[in-house]
VOPAGU-2260 file (C-alpha; in pm, 1 decimal, decimal comma):
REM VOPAGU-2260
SITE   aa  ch    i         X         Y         Z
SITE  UNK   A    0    -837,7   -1856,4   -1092,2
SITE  UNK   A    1    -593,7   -1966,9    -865,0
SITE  UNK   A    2    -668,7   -2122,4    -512,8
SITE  UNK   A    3    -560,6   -1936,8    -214,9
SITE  UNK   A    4    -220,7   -2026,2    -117,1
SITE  UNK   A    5     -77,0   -2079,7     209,3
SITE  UNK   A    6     212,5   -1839,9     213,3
SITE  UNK   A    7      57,8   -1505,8      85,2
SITE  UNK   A    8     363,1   -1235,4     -30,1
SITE  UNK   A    9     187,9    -868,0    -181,9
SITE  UNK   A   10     582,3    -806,3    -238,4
SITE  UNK   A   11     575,0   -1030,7    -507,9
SITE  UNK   A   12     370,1    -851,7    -713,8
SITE  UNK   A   13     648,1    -642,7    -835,0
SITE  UNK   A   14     805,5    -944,3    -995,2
SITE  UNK   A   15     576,4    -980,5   -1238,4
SITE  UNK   A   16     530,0    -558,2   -1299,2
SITE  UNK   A   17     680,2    -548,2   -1618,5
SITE  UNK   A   18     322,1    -707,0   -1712,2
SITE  UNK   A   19     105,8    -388,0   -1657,0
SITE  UNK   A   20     248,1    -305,0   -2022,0
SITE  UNK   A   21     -47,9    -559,0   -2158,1
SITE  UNK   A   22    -305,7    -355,9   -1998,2
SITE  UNK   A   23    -280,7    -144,3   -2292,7
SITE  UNK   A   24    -395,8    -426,0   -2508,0
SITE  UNK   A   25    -736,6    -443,3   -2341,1
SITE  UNK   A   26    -980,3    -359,1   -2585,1
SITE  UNK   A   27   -1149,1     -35,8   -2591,2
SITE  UNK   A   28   -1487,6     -52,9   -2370,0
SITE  UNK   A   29   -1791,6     180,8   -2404,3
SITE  UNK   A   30   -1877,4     468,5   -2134,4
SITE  UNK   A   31   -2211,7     286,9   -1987,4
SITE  UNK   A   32   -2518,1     516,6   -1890,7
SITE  UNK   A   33   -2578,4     550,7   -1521,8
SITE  UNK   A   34   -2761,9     217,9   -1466,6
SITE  UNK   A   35   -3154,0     236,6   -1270,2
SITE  UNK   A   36   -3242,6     106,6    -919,6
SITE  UNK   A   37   -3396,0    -228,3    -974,9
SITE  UNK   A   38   -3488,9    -515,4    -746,2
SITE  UNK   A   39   -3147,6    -669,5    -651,6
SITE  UNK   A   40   -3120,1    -980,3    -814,7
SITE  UNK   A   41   -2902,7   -1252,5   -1003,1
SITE  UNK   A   42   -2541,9   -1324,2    -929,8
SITE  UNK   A   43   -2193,4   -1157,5    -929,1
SITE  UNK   A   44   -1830,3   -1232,8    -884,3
SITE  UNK   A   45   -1607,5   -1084,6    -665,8
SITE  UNK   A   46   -1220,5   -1076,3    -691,0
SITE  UNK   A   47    -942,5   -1030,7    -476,8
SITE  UNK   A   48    -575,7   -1098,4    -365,7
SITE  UNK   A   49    -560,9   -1290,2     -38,4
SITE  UNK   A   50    -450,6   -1140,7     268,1
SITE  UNK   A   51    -443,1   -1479,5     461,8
SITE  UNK   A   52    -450,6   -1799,4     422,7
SITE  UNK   A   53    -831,7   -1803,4     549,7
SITE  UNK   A   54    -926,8   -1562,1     286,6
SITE  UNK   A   55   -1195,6   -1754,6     162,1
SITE  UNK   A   56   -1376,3   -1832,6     488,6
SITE  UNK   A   57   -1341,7   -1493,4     600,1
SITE  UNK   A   58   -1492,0   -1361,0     256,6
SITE  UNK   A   59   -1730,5   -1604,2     318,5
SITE  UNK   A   60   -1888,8   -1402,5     641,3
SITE  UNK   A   61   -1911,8   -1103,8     458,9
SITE  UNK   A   62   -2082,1   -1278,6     183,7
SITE  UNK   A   63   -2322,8   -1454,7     420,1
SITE  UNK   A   64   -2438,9   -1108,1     612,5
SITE  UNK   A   65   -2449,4    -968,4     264,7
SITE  UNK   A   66   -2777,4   -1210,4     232,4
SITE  UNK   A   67   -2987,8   -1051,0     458,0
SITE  UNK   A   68   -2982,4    -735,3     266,6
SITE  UNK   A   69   -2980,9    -877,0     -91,7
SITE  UNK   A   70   -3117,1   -1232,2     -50,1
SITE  UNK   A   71   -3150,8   -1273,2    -430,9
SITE  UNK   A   72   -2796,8   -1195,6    -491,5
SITE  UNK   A   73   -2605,1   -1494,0    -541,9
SITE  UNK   A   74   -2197,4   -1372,3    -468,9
SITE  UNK   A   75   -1922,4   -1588,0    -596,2
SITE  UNK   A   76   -1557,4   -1500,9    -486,8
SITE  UNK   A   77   -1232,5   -1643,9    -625,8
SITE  UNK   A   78    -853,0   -1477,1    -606,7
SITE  UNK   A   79    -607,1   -1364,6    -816,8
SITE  UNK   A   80    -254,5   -1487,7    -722,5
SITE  UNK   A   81     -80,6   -1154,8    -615,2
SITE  UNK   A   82     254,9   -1255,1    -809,3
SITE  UNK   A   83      72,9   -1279,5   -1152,7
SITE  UNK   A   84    -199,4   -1044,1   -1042,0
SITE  UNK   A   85    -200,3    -833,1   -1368,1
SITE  UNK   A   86    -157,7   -1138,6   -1626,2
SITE  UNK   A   87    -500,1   -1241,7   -1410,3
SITE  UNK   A   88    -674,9    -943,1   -1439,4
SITE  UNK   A   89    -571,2    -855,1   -1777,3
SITE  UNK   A   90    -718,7   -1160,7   -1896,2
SITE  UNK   A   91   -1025,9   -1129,8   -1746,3
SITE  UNK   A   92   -1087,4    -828,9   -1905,0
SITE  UNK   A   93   -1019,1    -904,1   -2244,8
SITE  UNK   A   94   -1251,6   -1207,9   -2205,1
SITE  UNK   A   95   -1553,8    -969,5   -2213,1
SITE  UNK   A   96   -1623,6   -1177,0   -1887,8
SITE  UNK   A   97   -1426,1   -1034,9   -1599,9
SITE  UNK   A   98   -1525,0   -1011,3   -1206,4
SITE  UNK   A   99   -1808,6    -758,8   -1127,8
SITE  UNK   A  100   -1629,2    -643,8    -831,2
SITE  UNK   A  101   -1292,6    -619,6    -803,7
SITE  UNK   A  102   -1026,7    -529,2    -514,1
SITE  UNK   A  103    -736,0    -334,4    -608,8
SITE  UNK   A  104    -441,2    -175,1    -531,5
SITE  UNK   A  105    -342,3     182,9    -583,1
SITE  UNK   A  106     -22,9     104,6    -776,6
SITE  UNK   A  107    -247,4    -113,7   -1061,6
SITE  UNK   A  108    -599,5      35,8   -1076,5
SITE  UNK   A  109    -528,0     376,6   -1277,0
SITE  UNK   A  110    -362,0     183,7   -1590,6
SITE  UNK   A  111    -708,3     -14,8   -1602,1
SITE  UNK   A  112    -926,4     304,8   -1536,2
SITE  UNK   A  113    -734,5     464,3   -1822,4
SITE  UNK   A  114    -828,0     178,8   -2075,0
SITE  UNK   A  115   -1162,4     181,9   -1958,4
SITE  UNK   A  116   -1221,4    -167,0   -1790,9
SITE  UNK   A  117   -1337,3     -14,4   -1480,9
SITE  UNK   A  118   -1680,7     147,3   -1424,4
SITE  UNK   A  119   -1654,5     560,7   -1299,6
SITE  UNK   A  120   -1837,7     523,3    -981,3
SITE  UNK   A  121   -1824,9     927,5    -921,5
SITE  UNK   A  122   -2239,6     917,7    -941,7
SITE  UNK   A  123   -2251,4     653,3    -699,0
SITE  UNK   A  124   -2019,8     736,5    -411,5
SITE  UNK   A  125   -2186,4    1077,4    -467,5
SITE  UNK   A  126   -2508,0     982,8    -420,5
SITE  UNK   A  127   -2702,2    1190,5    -100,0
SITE  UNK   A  128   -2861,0     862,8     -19,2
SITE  UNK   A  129   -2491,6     726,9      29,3
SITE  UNK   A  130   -2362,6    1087,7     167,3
SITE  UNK   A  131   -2322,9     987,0     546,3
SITE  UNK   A  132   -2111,6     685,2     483,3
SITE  UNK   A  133   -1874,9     846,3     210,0
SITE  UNK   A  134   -1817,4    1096,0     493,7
SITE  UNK   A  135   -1677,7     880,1     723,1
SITE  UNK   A  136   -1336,4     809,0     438,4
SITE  UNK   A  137   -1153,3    1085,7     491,5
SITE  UNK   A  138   -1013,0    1266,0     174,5
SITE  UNK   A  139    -650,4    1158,6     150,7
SITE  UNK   A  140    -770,4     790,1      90,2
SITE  UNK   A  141   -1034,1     911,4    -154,6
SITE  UNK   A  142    -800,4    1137,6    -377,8
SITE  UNK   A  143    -569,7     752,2    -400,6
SITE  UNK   A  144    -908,1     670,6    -552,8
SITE  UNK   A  145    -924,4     944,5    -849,0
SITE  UNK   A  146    -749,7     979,7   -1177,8
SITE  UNK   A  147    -811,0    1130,8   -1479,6
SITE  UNK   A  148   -1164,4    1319,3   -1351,2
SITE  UNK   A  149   -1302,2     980,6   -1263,4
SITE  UNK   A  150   -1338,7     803,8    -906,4
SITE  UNK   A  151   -1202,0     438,3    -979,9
SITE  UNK   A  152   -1337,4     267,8    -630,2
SITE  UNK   A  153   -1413,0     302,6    -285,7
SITE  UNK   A  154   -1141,9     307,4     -65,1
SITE  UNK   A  155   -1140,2      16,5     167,5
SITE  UNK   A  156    -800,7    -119,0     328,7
SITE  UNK   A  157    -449,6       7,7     375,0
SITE  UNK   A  158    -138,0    -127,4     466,5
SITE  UNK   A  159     128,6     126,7     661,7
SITE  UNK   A  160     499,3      81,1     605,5
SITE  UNK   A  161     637,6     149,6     990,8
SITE  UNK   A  162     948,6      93,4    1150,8
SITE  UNK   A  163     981,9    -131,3    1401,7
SITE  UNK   A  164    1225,8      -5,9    1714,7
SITE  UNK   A  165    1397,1    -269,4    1941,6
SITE  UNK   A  166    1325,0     -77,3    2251,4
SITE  UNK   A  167    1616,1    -239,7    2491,1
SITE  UNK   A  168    1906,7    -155,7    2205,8
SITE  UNK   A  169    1779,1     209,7    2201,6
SITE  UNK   A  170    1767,8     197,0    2590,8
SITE  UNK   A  171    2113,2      51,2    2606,6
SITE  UNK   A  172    2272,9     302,9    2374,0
SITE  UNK   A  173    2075,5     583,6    2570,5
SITE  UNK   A  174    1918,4     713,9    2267,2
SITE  UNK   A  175    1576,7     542,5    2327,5
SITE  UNK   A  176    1405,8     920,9    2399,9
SITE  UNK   A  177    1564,8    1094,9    2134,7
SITE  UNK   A  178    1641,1     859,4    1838,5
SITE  UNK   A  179    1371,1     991,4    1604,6
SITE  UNK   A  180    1392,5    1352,1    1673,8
SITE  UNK   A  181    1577,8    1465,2    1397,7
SITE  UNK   A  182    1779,4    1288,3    1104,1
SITE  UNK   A  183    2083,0    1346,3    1293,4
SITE  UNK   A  184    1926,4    1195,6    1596,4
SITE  UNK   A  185    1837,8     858,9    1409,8
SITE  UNK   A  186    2220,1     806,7    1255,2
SITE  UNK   A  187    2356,7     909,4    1586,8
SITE  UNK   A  188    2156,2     593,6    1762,0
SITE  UNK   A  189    2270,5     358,1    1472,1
SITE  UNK   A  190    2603,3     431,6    1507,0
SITE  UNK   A  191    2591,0     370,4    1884,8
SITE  UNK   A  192    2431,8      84,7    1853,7
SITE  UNK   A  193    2583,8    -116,3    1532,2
SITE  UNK   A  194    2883,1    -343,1    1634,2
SITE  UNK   A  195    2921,5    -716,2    1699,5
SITE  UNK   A  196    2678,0    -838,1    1422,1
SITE  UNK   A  197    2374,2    -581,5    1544,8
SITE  UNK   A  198    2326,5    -349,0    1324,0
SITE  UNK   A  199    2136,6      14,0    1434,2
SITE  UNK   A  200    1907,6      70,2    1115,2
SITE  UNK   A  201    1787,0    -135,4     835,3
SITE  UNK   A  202    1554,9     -43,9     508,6
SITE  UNK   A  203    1454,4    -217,1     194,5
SITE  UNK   A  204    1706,1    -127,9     -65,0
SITE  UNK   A  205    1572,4    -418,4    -349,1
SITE  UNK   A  206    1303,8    -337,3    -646,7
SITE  UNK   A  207    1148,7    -663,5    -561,1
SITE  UNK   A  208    1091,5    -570,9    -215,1
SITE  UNK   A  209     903,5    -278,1    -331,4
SITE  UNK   A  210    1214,4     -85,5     -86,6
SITE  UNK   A  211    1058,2     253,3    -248,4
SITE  UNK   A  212     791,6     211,0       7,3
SITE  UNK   A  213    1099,9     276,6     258,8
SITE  UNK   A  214    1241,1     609,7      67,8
SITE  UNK   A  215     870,4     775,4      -4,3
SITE  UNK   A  216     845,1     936,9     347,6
SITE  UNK   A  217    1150,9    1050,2     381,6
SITE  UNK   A  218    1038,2    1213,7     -27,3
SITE  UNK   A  219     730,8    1315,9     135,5
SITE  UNK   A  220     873,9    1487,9     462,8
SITE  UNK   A  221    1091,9    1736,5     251,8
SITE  UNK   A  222     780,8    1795,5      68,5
SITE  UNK   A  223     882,7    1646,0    -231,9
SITE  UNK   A  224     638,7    1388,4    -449,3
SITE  UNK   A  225     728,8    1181,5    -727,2
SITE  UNK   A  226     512,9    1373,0    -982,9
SITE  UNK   A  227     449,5    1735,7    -949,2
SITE  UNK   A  228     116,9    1858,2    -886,5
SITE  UNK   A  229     -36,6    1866,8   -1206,8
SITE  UNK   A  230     114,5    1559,6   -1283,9
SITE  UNK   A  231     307,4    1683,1   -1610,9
SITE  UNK   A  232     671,6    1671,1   -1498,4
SITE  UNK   A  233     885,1    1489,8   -1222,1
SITE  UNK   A  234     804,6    1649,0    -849,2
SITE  UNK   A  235    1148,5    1499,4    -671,2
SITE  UNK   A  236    1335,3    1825,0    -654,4
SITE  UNK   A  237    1385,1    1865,6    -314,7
SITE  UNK   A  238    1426,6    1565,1    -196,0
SITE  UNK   A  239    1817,8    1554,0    -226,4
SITE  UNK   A  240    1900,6    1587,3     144,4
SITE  UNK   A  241    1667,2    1317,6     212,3
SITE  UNK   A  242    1777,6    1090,8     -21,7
SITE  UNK   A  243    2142,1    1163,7      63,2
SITE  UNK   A  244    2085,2    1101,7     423,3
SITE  UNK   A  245    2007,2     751,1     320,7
SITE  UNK   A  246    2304,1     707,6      87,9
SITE  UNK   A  247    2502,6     838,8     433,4
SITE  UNK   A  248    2283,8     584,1     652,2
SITE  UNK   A  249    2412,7     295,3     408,4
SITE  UNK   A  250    2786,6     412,3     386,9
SITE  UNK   A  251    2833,5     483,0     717,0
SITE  UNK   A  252    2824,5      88,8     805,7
SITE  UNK   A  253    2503,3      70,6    1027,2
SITE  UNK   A  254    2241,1    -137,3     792,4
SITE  UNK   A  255    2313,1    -452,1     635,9
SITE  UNK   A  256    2525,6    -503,1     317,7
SITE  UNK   A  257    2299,9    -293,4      48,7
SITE  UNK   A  258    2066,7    -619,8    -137,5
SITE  UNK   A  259    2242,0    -856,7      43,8
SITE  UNK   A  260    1895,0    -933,1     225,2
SITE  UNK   A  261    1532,2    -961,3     139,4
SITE  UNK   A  262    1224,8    -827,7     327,5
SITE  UNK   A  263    1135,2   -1096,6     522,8
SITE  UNK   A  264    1569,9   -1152,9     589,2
SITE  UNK   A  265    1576,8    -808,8     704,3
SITE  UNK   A  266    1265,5    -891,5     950,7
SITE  UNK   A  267    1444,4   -1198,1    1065,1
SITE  UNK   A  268    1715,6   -1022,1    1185,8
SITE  UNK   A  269    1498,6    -777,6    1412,2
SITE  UNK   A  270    1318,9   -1030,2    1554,1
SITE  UNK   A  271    1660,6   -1216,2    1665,6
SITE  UNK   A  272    1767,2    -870,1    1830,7
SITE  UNK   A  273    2039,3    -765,4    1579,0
SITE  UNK   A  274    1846,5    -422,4    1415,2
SITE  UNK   A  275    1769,2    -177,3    1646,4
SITE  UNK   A  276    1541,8      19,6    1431,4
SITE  UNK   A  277    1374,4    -146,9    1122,7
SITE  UNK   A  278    1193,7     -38,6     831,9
SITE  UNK   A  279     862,7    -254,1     816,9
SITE  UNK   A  280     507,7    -307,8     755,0
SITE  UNK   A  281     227,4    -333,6     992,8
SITE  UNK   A  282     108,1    -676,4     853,9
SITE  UNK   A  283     432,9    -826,3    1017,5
SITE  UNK   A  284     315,8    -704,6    1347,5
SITE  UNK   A  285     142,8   -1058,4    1357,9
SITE  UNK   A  286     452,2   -1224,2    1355,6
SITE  UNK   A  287     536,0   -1032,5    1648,9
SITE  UNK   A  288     263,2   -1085,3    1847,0
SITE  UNK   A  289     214,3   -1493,5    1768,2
SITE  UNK   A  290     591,2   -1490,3    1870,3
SITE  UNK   A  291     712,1   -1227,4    2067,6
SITE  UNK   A  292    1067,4   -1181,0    2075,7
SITE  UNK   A  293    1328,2   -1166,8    2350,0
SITE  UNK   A  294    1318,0    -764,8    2399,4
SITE  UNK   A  295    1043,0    -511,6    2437,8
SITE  UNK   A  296     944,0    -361,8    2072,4
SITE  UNK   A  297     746,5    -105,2    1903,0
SITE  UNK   A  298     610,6      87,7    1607,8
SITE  UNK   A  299     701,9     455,4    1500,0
SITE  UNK   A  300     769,5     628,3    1189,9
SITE  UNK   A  301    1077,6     818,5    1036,7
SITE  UNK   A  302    1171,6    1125,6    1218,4
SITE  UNK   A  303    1084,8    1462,3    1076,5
SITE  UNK   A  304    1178,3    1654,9     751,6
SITE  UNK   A  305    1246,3    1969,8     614,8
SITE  UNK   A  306     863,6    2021,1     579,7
SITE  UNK   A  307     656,6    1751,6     718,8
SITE  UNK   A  308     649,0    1429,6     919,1
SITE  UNK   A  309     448,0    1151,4     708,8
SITE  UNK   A  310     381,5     766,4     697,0
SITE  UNK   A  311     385,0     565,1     391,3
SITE  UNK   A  312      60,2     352,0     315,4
SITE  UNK   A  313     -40,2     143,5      -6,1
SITE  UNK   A  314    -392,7      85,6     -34,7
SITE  UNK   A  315    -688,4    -134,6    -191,9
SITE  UNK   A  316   -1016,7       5,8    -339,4
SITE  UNK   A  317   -1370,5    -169,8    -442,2
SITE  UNK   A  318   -1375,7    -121,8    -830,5
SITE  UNK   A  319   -1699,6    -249,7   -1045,9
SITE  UNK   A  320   -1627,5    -363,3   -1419,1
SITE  UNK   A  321   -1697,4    -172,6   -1682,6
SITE  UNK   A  322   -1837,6    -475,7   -1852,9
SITE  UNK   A  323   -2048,7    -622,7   -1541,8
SITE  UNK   A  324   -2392,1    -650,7   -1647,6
SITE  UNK   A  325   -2512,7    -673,4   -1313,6
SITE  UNK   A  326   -2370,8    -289,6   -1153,0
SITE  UNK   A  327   -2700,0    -314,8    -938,6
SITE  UNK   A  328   -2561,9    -611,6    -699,9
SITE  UNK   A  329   -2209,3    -499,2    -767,0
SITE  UNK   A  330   -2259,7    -169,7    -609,4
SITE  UNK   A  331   -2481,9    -267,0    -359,9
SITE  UNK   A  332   -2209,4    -566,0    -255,9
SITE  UNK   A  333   -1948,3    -299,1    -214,3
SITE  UNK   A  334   -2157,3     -70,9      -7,0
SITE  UNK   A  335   -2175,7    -392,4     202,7
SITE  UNK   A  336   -1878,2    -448,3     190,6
SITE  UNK   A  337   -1706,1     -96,7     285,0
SITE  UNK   A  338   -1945,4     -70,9     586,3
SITE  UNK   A  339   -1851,2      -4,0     929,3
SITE  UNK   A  340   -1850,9    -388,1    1079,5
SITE  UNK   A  341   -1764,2    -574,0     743,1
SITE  UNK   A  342   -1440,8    -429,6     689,4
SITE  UNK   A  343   -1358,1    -365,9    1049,6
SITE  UNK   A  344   -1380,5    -720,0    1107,8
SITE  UNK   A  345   -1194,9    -827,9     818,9
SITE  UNK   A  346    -927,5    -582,1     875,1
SITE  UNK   A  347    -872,2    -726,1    1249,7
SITE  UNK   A  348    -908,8   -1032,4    1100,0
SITE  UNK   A  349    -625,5   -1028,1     823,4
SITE  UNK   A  350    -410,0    -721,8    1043,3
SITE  UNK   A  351    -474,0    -466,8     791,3
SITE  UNK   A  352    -581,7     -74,9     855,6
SITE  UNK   A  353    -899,3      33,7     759,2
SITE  UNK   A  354    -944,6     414,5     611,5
SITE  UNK   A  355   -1303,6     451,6     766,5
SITE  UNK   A  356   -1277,1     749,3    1044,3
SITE  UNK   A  357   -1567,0     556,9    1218,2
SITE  UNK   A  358   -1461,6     265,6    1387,7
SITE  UNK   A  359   -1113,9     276,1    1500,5
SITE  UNK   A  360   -1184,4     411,1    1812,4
SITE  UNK   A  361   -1281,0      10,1    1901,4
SITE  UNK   A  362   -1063,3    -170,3    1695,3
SITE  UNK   A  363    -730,2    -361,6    1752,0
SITE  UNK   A  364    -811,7    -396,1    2120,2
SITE  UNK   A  365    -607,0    -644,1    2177,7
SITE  UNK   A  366    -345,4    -523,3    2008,8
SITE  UNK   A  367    -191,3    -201,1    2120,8
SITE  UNK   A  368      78,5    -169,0    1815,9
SITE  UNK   A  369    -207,5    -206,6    1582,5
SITE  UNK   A  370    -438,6      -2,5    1762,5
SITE  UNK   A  371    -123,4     285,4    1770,5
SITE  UNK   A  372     -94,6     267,2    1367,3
SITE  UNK   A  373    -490,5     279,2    1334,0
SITE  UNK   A  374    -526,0     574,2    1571,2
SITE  UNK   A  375    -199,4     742,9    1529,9
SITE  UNK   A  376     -31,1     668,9    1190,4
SITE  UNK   A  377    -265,8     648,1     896,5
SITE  UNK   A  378    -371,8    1018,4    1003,5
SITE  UNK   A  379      -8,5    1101,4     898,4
SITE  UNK   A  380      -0,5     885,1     539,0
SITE  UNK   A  381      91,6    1048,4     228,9
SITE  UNK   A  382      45,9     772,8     -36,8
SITE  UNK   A  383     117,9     753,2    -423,8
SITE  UNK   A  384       9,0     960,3    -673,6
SITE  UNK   A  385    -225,7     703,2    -882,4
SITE  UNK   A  386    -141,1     824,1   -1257,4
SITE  UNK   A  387    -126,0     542,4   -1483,6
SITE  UNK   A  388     233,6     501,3   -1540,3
SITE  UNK   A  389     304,4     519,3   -1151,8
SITE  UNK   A  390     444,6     137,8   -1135,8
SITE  UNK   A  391     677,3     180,9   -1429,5
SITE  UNK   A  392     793,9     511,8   -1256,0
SITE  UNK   A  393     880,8     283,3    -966,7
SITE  UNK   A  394    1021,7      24,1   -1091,4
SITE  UNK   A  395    1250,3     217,8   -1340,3
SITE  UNK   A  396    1392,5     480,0   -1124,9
SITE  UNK   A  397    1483,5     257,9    -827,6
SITE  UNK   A  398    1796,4     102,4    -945,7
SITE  UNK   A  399    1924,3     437,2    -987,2
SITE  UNK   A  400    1864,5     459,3    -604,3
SITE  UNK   A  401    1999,8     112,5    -536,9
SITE  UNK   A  402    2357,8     240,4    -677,6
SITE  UNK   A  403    2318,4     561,6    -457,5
SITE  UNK   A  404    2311,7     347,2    -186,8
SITE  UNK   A  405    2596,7     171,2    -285,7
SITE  UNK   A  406    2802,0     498,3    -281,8
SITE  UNK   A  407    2775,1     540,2    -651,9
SITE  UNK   A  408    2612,1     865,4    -699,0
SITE  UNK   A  409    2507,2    1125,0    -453,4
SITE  UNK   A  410    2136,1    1295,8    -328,8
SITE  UNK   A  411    2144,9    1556,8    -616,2
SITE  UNK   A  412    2280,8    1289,1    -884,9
SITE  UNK   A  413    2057,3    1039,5    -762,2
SITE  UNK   A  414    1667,0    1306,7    -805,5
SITE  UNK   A  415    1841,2    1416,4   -1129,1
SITE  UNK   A  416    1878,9    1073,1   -1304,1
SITE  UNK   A  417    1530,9     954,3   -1134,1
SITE  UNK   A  418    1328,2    1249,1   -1278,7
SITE  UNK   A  419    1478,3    1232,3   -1607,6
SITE  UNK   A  420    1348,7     838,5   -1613,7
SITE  UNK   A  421    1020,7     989,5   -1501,1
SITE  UNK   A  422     982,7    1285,0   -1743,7
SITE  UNK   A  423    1098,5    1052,3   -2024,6
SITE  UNK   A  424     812,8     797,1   -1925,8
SITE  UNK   A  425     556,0    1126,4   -1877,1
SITE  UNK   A  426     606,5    1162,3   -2241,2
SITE  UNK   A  427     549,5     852,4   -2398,9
């Protein structure tokens, strides 16, 4: 596997998305009996895309405190390079040989789940002597963990797509009360504000910059999904007005040129004091805080909908391979792994949110923003529907939104081309 890297980009996974495809080469893998309760023992591998460039020393703690429970457990860990993450993992499951515990995200796990690489854990996070601690992940994180009558994992760590608000442009303009009130509200303050090379909002409008993290809660808040409920048929009817209130956003000259800038461009440019508010991602908050900028800031979320008010999040779960021969340590490592002070320190650690109800009450102390989207914002996330196909779905209908935003097509044009890509993939 590859060494960690320096520079660590999950965005980049979507470059190499088109790979998912070879999951369906895996070969098929038999349904294992529920294994016994033995003496822990032997070893086991662990892998996982770094969230910082100390990824391996902070693993390293966790693995360490993991001794005093199972002392006879030997735990290696390596990473998968987040850019070629599903070549990696792919190949490590047609080996026969792959990781006994693996970390993964909600937009790859169900296409391995379906081909059966990963173990169904429903009898183990169901167990009564593991009752107390399931309780403590709420359900919404959970159901991102279920497909197909199967629970794929144990939902660890999330990452919440924000916006950032330069608080002294909203002030200025006199819209720093009211901005996110209402739709209206929010293209009223960019319009006041946008002049003289500032602009008054900004989103992700580029596949590569996964910028359908950006549109989902504005989907979500006129209580519109991607899939419907039974998952059987697109679920974007009714999001029109949403998604023409972004195509109005971008034509209405308050956002940068649509693709002319990446994420991390886009980021830039709020941190110099030229976006006023800022589609984001809490892991940026770092940035922030290591170098504050020359205005007061904050975090909120989009303004309400038509039905709800909701917050984006993409998450990571604890699988076990199907072919592990050691689902003993694996299971026991994760347990470790999920508790209350292992991931709460790794999550402060690499500025991540954690999904446990438990501990956020003392976590992020010094560091109010992330403290406000622990306490305040993952409550409110509405994530992805984890069917199998949900990455192609992404990737294939978002150009169609990318020439919306352009002033190519309009809100109703724009759902109607997007779910017939998505009932056309639904019946492949």
């Amino acid at each position: 596997m590859k060494p960690i890297e320096t520079s660590i980009s999950r965005r980049r996974l979507l470059q190499t998305g088109a790979m998912a495809a070879s999951v369906a080469a895996l070969p098929a893998l038999a349904t294992r009996p529920l294994f016994a309760a033995e003496a822990l023992s032997g070893s086991i591998t662990m892998i996982k895309g770094p969230h910082s460039a100390d990824e391996a020393k902070f693993e390293a703690m966790i693995i360490n405190d993991f001794k005093s429970v199972a002392p006879d457990v030997d735990v290696a860990f390596t990473t998968y390079d987040w850019a070629n993450m599903n070549a990696e993992l792919t190949t490590g499951f047609a080996s026969g040989n792959p990781s006994d515990v693996l970390y993964l995200v909600d937009l790859i796990y169900p296409a391995y789940a379906k081909q059966g690489a990963l173990h169904d854990m429903t009898a183990l996070v169901d167990s009564p002597d593991w009752a107390a601690e399931r309780a403590h992940i709420p359900e919404f994180a959970w159901a991102l963990a279920k497909q197909g009558g199967g629970t794929w994992g144990v939902p660890v760590l999330g990452a919440v797509y924000n916006i950032f608000i330069n608080k002294d442009l909203l002030a200025k303009a006199g819209v720093l009360d009211s901005w996110n009130k209402s739709y209206g509200d929010m293209m009223e303050a960019a319009k006041k504000i946008t002049g003289n090379g500032t602009y008054g909002f900004s989103a992700r409008t580029r596949t590569g910059d996964f910028a359908f993290w950006d549109w989902l809660p504005y989907v979500h808040n006129a209580g519109a999904d991607l899939l419907n409920d039974d998952w059987t048929a697109c679920g974007l009817q009714g999001a029109e007005a949403a998604t023409q209130f972004l195509i109005d956003m971008h034509q209405a000259g308050v956002t940068p040129p649509v693709g002319s800038m990446s994420t991390q461009e886009q980021f830039d440019l709020f941190k110099a004091g030229r976006i006023a508010i800022c589609h984001g991602e809490t892991p940026q908050i770092g940035e922030l805080v290591a170098n504050p900028p020359a205005f007061e800031w904050d975090v909120a979320y989009a303004p309400p909908g038509e039905k709800s008010q909701t917050v984006m999040g993409n998450f990571g779960i604890l699988s076990i391979a199907e072919a592990s021969p050691n689902k003993d340590a694996a299971w026991a490592f994760i347990k470790h792994w999920a508790s209350g002070p292992q991931v709460g320190r790794f999550a402060e650690q690499v500025n991540l949110q954690v999904v446990r109800d438990d501990i956020v009450a003392n976590m992020f102390a010094n560091s109010p923003a992330m403290q406000k989207v622990q306490q305040d914002f993952v409550p409110r996330v509405k994530g992805i529907q984890p069917h199998p196909q949900i990455l192609k779905m992404l990737q294939s209908i978002w150009p169609v939104a990318e020439r919306a935003y352009r002033g190519e097509l309009s809100g109703a044009a724009t759902i109607e081309e997007m779910c017939g890509i998505i009932d056309g993939i639904l019946k492949q």
